[in-house]
ROTOR-198275 format. One line per field, with one value per residue: residue number from 1; residue in three letters; chain; x, y, z of N, C-alpha, C, O in turn. Coordinates in steps of 0.1 Angstrom, whole numbers, plus 5000, padded with zeros to 4 digits. Atoms other than C-alpha are relative to their C-alpha. Example, Ala and Ser with C-alpha at 12.3 -4.5 7.8 and 13.67 -1.06 7.14 Angstrom:
n 1_2 $
res Ala_Ser $
chain A_A $
n.c1 5009_4991 $
n.c2 4988_4989 $
n.c3 5000_5000 $
ca.c1 5123_5137 $
ca.c2 4955_4989 $
ca.c3 5078_5071 $
c.c1 5009_4992 $
c.c2 5012_5011 $
c.c3 5000_5008 $
o.c1 5019_4997 $
o.c2 5012_5022 $
o.c3 5007_5009 $
end
This chain:
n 1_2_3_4_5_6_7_8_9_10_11_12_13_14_15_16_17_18_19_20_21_22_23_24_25_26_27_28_29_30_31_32_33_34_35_36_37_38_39_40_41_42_43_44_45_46_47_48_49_50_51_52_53_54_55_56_57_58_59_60_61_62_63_64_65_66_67_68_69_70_71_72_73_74_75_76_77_78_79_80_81_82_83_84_85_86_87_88_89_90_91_92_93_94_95_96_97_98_99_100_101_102_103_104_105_106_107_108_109_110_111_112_113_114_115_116_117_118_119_120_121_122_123_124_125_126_127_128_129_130_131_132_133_134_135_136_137_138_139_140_141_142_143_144_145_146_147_148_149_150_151_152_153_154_155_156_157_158_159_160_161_162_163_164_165_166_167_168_169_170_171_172_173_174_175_176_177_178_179_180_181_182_183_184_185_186_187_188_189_190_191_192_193_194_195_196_197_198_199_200_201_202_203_204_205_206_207_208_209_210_211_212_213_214_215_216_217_218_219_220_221_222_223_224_225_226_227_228_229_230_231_232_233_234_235_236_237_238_239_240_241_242_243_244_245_246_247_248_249_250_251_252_253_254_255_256_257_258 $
res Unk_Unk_Unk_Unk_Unk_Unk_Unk_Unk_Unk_Unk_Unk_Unk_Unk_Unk_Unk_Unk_Unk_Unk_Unk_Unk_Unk_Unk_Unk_Unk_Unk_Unk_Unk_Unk_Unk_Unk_Unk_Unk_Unk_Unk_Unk_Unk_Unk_Unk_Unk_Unk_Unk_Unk_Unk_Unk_Unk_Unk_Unk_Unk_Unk_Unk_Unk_Unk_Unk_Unk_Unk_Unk_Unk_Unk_Unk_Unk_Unk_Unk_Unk_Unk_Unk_Unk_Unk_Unk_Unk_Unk_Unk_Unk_Unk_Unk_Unk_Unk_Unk_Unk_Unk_Unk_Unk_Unk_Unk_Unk_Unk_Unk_Unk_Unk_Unk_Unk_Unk_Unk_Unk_Unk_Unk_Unk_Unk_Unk_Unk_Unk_Unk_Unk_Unk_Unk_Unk_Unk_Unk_Unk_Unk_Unk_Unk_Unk_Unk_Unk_Unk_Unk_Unk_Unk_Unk_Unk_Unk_Unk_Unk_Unk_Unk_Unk_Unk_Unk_Unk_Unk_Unk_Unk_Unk_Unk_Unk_Unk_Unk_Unk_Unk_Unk_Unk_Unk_Unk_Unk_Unk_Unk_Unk_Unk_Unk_Unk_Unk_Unk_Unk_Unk_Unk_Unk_Unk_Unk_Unk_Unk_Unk_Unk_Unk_Unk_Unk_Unk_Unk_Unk_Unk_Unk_Unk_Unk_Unk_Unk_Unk_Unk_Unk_Unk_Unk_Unk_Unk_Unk_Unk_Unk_Unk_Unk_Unk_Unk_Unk_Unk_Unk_Unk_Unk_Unk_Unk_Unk_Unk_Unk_Unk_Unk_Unk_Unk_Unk_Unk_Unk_Unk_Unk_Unk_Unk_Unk_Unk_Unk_Unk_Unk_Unk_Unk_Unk_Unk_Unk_Unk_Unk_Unk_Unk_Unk_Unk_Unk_Unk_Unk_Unk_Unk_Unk_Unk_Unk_Unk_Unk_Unk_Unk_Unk_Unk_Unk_Unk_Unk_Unk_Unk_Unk_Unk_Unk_Unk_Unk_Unk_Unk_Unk_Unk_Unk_Unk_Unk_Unk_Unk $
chain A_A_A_A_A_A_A_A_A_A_A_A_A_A_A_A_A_A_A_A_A_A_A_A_A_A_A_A_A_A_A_A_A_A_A_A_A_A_A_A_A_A_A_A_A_A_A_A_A_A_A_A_A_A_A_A_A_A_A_A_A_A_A_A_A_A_A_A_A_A_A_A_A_A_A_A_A_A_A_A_A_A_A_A_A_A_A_A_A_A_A_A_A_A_A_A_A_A_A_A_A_A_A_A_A_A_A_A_A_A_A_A_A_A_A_A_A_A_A_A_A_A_A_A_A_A_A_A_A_A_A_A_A_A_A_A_A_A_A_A_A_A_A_A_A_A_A_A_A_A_A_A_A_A_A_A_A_A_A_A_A_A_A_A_A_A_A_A_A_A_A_A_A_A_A_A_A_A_A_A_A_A_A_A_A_A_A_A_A_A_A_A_A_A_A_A_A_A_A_A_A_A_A_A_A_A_A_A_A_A_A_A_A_A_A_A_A_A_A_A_A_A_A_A_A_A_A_A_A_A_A_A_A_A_A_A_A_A_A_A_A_A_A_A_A_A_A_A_A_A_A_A_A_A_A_A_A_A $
n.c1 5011_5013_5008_5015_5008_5009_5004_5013_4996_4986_4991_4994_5001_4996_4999_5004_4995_5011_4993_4998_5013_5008_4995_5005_5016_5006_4997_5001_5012_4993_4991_5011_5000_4992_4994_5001_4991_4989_4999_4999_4997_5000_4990_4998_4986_5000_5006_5020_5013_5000_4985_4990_4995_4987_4994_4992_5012_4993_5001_4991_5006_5011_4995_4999_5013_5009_4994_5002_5014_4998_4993_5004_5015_4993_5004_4985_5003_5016_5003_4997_5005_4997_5009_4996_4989_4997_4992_4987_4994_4999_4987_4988_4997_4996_4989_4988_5006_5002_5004_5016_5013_5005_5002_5000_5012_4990_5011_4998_4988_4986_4989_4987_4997_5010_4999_4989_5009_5008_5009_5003_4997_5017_5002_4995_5008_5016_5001_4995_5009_5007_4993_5000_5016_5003_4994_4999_5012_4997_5016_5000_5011_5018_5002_5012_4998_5002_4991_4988_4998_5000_4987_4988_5008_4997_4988_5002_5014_5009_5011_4995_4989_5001_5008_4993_4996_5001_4999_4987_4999_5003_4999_4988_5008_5008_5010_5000_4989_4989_4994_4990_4988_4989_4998_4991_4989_5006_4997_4982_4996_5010_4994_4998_5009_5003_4986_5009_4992_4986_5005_4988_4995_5007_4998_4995_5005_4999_5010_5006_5014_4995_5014_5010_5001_5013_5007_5016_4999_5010_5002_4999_4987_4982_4990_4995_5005_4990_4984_4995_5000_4987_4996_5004_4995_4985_5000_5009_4997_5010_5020_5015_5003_5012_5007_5017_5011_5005_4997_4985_4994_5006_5009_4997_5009_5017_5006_4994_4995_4999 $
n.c2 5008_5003_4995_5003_4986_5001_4993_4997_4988_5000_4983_4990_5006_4997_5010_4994_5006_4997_4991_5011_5006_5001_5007_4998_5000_4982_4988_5004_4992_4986_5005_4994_4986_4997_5007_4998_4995_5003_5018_4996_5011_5002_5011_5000_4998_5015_5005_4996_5007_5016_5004_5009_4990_5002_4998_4985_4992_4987_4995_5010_5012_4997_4993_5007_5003_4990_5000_5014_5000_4984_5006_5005_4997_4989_4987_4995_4989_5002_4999_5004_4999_5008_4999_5008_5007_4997_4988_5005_5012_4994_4994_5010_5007_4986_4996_5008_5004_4985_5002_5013_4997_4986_4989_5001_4998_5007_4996_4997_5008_4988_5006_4998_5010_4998_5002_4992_4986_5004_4997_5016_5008_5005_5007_5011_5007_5006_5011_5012_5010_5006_5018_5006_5005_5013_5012_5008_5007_5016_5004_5010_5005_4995_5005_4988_4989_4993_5003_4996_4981_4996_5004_4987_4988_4998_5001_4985_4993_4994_5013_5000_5008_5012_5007_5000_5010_5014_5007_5010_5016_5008_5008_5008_5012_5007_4994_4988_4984_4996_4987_5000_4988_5009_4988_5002_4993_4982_4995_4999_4990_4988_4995_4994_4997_4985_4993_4990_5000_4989_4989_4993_5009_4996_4987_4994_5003_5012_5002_5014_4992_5012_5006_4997_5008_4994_5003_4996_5002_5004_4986_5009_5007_4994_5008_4989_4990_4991_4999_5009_5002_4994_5012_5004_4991_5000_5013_5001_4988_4994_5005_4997_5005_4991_5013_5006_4996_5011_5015_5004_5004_5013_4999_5013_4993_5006_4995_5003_4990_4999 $
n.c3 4995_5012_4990_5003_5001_5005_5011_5003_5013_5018_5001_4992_4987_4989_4988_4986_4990_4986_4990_4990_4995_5010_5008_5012_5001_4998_5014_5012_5006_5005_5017_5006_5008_5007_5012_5012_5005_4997_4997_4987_4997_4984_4994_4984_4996_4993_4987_5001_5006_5008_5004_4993_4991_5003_4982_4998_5003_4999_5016_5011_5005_5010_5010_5007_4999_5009_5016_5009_5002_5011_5011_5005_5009_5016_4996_4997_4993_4994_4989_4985_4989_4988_4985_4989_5006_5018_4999_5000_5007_5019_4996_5002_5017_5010_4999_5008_5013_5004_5015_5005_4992_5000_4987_4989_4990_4983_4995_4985_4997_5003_4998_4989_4996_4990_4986_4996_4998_4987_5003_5012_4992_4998_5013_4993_4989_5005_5010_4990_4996_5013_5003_4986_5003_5010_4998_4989_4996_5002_5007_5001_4989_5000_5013_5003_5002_4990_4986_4998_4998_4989_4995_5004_4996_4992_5003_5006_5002_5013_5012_5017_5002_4998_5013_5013_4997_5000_5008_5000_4998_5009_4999_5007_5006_4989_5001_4992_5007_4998_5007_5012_5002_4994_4988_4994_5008_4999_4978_5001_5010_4993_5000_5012_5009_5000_5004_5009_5003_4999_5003_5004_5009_5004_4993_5005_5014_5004_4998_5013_5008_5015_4999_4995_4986_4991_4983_4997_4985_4993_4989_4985_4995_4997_5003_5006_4993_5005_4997_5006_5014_5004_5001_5012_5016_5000_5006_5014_5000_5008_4996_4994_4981_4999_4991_5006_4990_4992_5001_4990_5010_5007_5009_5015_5007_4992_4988_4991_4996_4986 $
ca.c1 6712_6679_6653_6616_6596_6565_6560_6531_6530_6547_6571_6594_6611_6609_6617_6604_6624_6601_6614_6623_6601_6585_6578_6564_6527_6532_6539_6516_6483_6511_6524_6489_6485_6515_6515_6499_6527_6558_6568_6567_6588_6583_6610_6614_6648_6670_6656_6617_6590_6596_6633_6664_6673_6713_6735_6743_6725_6746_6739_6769_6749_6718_6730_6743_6712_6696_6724_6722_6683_6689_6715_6695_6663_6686_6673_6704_6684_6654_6639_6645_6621_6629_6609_6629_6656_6649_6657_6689_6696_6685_6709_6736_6734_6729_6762_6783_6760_6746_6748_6719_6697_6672_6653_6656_6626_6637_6607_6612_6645_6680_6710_6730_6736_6707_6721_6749_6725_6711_6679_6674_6675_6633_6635_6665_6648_6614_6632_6653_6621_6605_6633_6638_6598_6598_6629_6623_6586_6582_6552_6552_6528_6497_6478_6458_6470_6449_6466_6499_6490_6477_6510_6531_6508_6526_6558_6544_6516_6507_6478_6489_6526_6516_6489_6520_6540_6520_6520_6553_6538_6532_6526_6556_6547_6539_6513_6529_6537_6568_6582_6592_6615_6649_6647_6677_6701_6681_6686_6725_6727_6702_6732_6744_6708_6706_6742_6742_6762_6801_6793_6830_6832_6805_6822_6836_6813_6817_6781_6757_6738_6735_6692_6660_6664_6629_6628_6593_6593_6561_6548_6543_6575_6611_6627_6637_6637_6652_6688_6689_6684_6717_6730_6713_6721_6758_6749_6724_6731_6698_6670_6636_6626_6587_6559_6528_6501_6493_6515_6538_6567_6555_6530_6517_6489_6462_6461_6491_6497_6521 $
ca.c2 9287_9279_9297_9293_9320_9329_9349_9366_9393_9402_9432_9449_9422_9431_9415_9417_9407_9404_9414_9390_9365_9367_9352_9354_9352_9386_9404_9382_9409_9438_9416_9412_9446_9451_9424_9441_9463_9440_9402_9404_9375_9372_9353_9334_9343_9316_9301_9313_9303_9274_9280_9258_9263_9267_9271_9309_9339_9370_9398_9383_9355_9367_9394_9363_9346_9373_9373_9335_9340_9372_9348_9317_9330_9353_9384_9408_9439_9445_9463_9459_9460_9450_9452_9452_9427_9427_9459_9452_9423_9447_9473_9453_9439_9474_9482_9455_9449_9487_9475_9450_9469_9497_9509_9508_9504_9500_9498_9510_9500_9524_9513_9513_9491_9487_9471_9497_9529_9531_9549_9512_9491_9490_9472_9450_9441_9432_9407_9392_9381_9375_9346_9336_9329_9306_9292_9277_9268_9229_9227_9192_9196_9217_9205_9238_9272_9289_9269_9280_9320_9319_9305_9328_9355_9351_9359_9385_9410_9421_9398_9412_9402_9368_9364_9372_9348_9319_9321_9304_9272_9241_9206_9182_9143_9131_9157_9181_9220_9230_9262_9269_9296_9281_9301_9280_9299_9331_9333_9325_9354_9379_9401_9401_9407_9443_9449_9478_9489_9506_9542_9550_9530_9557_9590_9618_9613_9579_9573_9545_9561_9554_9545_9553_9548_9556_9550_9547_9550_9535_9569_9548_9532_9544_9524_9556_9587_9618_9616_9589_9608_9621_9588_9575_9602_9596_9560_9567_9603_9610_9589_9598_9596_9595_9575_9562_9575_9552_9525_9506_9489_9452_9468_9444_9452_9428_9455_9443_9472_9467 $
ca.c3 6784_6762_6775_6777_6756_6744_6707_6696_6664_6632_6627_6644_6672_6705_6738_6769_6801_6835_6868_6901_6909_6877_6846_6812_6817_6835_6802_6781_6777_6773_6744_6731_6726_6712_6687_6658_6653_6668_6669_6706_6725_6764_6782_6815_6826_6843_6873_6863_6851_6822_6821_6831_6865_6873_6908_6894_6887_6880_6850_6833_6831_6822_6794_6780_6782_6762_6733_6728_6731_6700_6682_6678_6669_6642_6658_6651_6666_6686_6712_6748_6774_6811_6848_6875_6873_6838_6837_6848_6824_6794_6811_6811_6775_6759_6779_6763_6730_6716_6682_6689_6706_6690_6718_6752_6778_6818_6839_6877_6884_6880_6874_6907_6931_6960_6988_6993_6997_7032_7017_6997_7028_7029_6991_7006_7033_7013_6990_7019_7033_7003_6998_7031_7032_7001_7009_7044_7036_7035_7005_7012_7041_7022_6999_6988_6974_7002_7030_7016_7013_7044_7060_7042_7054_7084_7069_7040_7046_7013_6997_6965_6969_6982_6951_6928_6946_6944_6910_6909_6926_6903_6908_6907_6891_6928_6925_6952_6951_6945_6933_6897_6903_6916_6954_6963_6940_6938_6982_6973_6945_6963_6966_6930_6918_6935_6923_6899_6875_6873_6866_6864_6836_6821_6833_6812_6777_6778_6783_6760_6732_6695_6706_6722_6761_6784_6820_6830_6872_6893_6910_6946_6941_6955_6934_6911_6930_6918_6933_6908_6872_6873_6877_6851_6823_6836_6817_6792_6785_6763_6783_6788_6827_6830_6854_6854_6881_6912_6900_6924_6917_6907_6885_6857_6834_6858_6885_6904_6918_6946 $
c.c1 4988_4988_4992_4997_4988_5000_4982_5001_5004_5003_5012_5006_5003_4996_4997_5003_4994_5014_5003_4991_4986_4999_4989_4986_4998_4994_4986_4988_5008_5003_4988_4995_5008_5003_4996_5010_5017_4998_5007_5005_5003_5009_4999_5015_5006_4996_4986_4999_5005_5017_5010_5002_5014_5003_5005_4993_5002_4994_5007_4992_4988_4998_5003_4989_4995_5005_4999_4984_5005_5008_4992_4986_5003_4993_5017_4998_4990_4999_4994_4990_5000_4997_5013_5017_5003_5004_5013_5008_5001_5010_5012_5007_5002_5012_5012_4994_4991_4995_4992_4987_4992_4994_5001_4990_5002_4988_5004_5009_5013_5014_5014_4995_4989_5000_5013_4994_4988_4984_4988_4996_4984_4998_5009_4996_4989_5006_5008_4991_4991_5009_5003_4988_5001_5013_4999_4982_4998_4984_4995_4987_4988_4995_4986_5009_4997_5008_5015_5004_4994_5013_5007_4993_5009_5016_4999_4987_4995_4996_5008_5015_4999_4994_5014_5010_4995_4995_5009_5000_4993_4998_5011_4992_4994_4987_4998_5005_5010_5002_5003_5012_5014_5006_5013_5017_4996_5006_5016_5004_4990_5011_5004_4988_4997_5013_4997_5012_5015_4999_5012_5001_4991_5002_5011_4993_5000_4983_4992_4987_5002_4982_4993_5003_4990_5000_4986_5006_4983_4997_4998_5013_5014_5008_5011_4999_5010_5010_5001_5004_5015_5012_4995_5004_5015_5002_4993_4998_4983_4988_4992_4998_4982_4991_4989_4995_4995_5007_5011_5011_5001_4986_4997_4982_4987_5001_5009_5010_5009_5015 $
c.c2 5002_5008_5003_5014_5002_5010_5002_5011_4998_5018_4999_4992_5010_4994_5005_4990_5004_5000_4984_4990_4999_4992_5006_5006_5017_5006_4997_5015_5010_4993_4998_5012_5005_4994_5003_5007_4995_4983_5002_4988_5007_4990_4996_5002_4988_4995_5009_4994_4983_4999_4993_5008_4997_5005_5014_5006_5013_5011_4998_4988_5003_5010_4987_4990_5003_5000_4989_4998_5004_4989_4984_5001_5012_5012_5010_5012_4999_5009_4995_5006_4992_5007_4996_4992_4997_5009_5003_4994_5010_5016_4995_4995_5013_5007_4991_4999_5010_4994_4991_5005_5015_5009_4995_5002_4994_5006_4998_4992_5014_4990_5000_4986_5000_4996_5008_5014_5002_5002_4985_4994_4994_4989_4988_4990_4992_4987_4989_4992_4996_4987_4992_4995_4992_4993_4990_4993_4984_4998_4992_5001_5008_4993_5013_5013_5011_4996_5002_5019_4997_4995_5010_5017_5001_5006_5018_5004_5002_4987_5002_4996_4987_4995_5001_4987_4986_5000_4990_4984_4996_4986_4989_4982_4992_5012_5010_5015_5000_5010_4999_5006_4990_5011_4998_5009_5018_5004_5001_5013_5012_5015_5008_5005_5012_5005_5009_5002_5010_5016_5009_4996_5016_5017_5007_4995_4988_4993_4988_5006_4995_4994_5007_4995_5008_4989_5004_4993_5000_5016_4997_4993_5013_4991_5009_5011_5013_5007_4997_5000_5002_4985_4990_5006_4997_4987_5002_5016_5006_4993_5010_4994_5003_4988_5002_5003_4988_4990_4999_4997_4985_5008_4988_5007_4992_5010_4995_5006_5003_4999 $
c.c3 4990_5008_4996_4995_4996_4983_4998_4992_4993_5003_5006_5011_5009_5010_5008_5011_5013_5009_5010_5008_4986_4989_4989_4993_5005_4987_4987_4997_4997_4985_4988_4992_4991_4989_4991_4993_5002_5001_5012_5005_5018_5003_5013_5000_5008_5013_5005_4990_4993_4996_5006_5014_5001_5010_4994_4991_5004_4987_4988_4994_4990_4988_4992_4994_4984_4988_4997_4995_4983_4987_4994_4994_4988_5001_5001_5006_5005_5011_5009_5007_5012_5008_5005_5003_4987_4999_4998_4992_4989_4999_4997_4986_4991_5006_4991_4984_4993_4987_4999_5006_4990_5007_5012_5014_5018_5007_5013_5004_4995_5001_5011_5011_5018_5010_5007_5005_5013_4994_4995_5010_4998_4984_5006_5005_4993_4994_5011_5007_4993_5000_5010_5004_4989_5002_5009_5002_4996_4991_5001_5007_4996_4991_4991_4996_5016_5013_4999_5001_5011_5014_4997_5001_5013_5000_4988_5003_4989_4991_4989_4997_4998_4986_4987_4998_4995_4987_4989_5008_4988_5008_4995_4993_5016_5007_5013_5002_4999_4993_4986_5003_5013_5010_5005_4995_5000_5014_4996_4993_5005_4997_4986_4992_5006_5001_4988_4992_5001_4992_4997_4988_4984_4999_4984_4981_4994_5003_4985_4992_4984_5000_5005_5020_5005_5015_5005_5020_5004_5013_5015_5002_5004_4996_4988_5007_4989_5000_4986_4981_4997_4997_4982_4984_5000_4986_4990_4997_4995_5003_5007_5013_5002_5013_4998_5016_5006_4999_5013_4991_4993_4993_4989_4995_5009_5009_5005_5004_5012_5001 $
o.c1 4988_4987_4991_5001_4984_5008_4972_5009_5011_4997_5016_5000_5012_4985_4998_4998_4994_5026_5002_4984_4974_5008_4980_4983_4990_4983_4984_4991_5002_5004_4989_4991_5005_5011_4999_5012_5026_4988_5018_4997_5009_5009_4995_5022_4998_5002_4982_5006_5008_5022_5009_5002_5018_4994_5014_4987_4996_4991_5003_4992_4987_4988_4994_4989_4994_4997_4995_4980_5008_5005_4994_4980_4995_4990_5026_5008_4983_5010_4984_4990_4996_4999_5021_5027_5014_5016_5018_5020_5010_5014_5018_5018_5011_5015_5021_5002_4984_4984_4989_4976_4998_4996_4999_4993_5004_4985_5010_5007_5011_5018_5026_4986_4993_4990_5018_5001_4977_4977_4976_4984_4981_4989_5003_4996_4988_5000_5007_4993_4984_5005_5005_4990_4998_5013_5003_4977_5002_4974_4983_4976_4979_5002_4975_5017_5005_5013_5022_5013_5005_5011_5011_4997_5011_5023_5005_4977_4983_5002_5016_5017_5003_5000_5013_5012_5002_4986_5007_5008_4986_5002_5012_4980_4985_4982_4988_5017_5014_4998_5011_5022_5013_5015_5019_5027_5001_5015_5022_5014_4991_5006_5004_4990_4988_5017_4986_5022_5014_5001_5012_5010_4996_4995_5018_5000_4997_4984_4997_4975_5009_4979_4997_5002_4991_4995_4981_5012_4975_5002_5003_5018_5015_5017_5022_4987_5020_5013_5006_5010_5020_5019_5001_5006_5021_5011_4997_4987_4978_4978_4995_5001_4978_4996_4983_5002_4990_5003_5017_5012_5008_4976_5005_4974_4976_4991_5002_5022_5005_5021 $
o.c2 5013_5008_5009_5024_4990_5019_4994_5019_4988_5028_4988_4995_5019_4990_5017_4979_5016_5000_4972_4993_4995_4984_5014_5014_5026_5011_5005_5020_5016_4999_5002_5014_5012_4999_4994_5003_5001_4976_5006_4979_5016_4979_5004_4996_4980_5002_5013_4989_4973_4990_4994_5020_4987_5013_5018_5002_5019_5004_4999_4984_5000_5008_4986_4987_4997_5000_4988_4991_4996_4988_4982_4994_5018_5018_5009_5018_4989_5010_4987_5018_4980_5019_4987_4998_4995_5008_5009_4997_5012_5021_4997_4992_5014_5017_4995_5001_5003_4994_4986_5000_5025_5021_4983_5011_4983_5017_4988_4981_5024_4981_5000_4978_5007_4998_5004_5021_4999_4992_4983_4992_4982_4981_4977_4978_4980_4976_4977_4981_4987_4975_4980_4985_4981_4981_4979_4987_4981_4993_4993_4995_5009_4988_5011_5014_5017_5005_4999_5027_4994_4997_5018_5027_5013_5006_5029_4997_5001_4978_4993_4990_4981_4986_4994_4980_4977_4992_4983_4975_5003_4987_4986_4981_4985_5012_5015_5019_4991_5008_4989_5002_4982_5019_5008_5011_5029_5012_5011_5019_5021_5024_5020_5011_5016_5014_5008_4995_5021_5016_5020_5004_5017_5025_5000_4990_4986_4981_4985_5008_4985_4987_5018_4983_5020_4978_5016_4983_5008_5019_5005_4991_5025_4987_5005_5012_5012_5018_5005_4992_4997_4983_4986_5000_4999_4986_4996_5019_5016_4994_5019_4983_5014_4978_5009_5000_4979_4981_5007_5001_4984_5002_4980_5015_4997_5006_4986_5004_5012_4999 $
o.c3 4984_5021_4986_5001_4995_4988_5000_4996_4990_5008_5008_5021_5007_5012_5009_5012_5016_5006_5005_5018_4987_4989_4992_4984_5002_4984_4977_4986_4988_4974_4977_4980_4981_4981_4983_4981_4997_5003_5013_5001_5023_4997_5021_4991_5013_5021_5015_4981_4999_4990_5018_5015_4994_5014_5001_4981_5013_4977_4977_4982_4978_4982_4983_4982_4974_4979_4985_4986_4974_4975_4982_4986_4982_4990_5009_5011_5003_5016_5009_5006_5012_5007_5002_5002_4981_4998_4988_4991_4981_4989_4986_4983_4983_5000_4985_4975_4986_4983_4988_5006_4989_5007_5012_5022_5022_5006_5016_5008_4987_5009_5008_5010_5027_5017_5018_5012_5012_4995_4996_5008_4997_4985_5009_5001_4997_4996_5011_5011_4996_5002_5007_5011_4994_4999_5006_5011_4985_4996_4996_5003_5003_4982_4985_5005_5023_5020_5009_5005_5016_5026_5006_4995_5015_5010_4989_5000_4989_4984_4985_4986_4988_4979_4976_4988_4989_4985_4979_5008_4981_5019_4983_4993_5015_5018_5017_4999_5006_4982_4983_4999_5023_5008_5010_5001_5002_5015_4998_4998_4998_4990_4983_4981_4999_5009_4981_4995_5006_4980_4992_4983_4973_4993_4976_4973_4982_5007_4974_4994_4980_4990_5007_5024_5003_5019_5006_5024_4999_5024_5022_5013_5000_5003_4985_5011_4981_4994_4978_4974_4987_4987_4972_4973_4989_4978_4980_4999_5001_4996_5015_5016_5002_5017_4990_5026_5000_5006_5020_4979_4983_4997_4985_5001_5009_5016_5010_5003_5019_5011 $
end
């Protein structure tokens, strides 16, 4: 799949894959900063922001994504940074594809599987009503941003989720909201997107090294805890585990700390 991006810099590429529900524009002030030293490319992943949407939406898919991204822009190495379900994707690819990757950046997210861990259930829970809320709302009938966060207020509490939310509405050519992000496929694959990865596959020295891997964990979030390093070194034997003070885990460089 072709997939919408943004560039900004010279040097050094490196990519940056946003999390669920997200898209490009998150990343762009981090990419900013970073572009004096990196040719920094922000992506929407499939079914966000400006990218195709498609009835399937697994890490198979999106790993692939990421290599046809890497092969048509003649990128044969680069570092990886991924949020979240990015995360995941840029997991995934440095497990099949090592020799394309030079560093590794995985922001609040672990590689296991999140609807199988009773502990998880409260993250579960949040995104099942997260998509069940934008799937069953009819945009047709607002004609205002505020008249649609205050609707889905009744659905999500947190302003700051909601404000993240709506900024996946747009106007269609009859000049009424509709979603960019493709919820109808997202709600279908909900499952495979807090699937994690095979850790057997990882066991006995067989672990993925050969780069730079840093897990950075949201100090407010439970989305890394520290059952979970062990896990993680089983896969990335030589990562860095560190966090950032006060952050949640939608962090973004605006303050969207939640």
């Amino acid at each position: 799949m072709k997939l919408n991006y943004r560039k900004i810099g010279k040097g050094y590429p490196l990519i940056i894959v946003h999390g669920l529900y997200g898209s490009s524009d998150n990343w762009l002030s981090v990419a900013k900063e970073l572009s004096d030293n990196f040719e920094v490319f922000i992506l929407d992943q499939r079914n966000h922001g400006a990218s195709p949407h498609s009835d399937s939406h697994t890490y198979e898919n999106l790993k692939e994504d990421l290599l046809e991204f890497m092969d048509d822009h003649k990128i044969e190495k680069a570092s990886l940074l991924g949020h979240s379900m990015g995360g995941k994707t840029v997991m995934f690819f440095a497990a099949d594809y090592p020799e394309r990757v030079n560093n590794l950046i995985v922001v609040d997210i672990a590689p296991k599987n999140y609807t199988k861990i009773s502990d998880y259930a409260p993250q579960t829970i949040d995104h099942e009503n997260i998509v069940s809320a934008m799937l069953n709302f009819d945009l047709s009938n607002y004609n205002s941003r505020t008249e649609i966060d205050q609707k889905l207020a009744e659905s999500i509490s947190s302003e700051r989720v909601r404000q993240f939310l709506l900024k996946n509405l747009k106007r269609n050519d009859n000049k009424e909201f509709v979603w960019k992000l493709n919820i109808k496929t997202i709600s279908e694959y909900l499952p495979q997107i807090m699937d994690g990865m095979d850790k057997e596959k990882f066991q006995k020295g067989k672990g993925i090294t050969g780069f730079p891997v840093l897990f950075i964990k949201g100090d407010n979030s439970n989305y890394i805890t520290d059952d979970d390093h062990q896990l993680i070194r089983t896969i990335f034997p030589y990562a860095e585990i560190t966090s950032i003070p006060k952050a949640g885990h939608w962090f973004m460089p605006n303050n969207l700390n939640y």
